[in-house]
Steps between C-alpha positions, in 0.01 A plus 500: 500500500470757174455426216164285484133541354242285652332314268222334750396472872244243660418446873301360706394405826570282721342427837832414721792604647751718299781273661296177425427624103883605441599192629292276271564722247914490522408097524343500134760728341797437658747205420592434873474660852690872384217737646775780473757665274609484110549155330530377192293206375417282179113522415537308183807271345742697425363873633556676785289786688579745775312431850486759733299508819458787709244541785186338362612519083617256302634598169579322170733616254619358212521506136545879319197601623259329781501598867215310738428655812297328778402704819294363753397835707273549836121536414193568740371123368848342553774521215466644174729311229627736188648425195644701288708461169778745374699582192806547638702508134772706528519546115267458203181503790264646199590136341383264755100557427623398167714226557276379711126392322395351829417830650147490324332407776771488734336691768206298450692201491742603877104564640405182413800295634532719824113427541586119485784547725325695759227220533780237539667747768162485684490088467834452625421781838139410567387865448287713261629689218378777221626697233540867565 
């Protein structure tokens, strides 16, 4: 895809399978059992976002600007987990740092809620997991 700037990346660690991490991943972000292709769903009333899942990626797109990637990859501990969050605006990209307040703290803020997230991962697979 061209045309995006990253605005922040997280990962972590998890000890388990790559298989077994993707799957319990694709079970907290996606609506139903679709582990493959392009769909369209509705994330809030009345707005849509772009899924796409490809190998071990899920991505999020929606509104003018926001693309969420999550990529569980193989790691020498067991899975790392990555996050990363794109501008993808096709026009007017310089504006959404404007438009958009939240992004004080916004990286801060992604660390912090992939942190949480990570520790609930490890709950639900009875395994260890760390920040990278």
């Amino acid at each position: 895809m061209t045309g995006r700037k990253l605005i922040t990346e997280v990962a972590g660690i998890v000890e388990a399978p790559v298989a077994v991490v993707f799957d319990d991943l694709a079970g907290a972000l996606l609506p139903d059992d679709r582990r493959t292709g392009r769909f369209t769903v509705e994330d809030l009333p009345g707005h849509t976002s772009t899924v796409e899942v490809i190998g071990h990626t899920i991505s999020l797109q929606g509104g003018w600007w926001y693309r969420g990637e999550w990529s569980v990859e193989p790691h020498p501990q067991g899975a790392m987990l990555v996050h990363r969050v794109f501008n993808v605006a096709q026009w007017m990209r310089w504006g959404v740092p404007l438009a958009n307040r939240f992004f004080v703290g916004f990286a801060d803020r992604t660390r912090q809620g992939f942190a949480e997230n990570l520790v609930q991962v490890g709950q639900r697979l009875g395994c260890s997991t760390h920040l990278v």
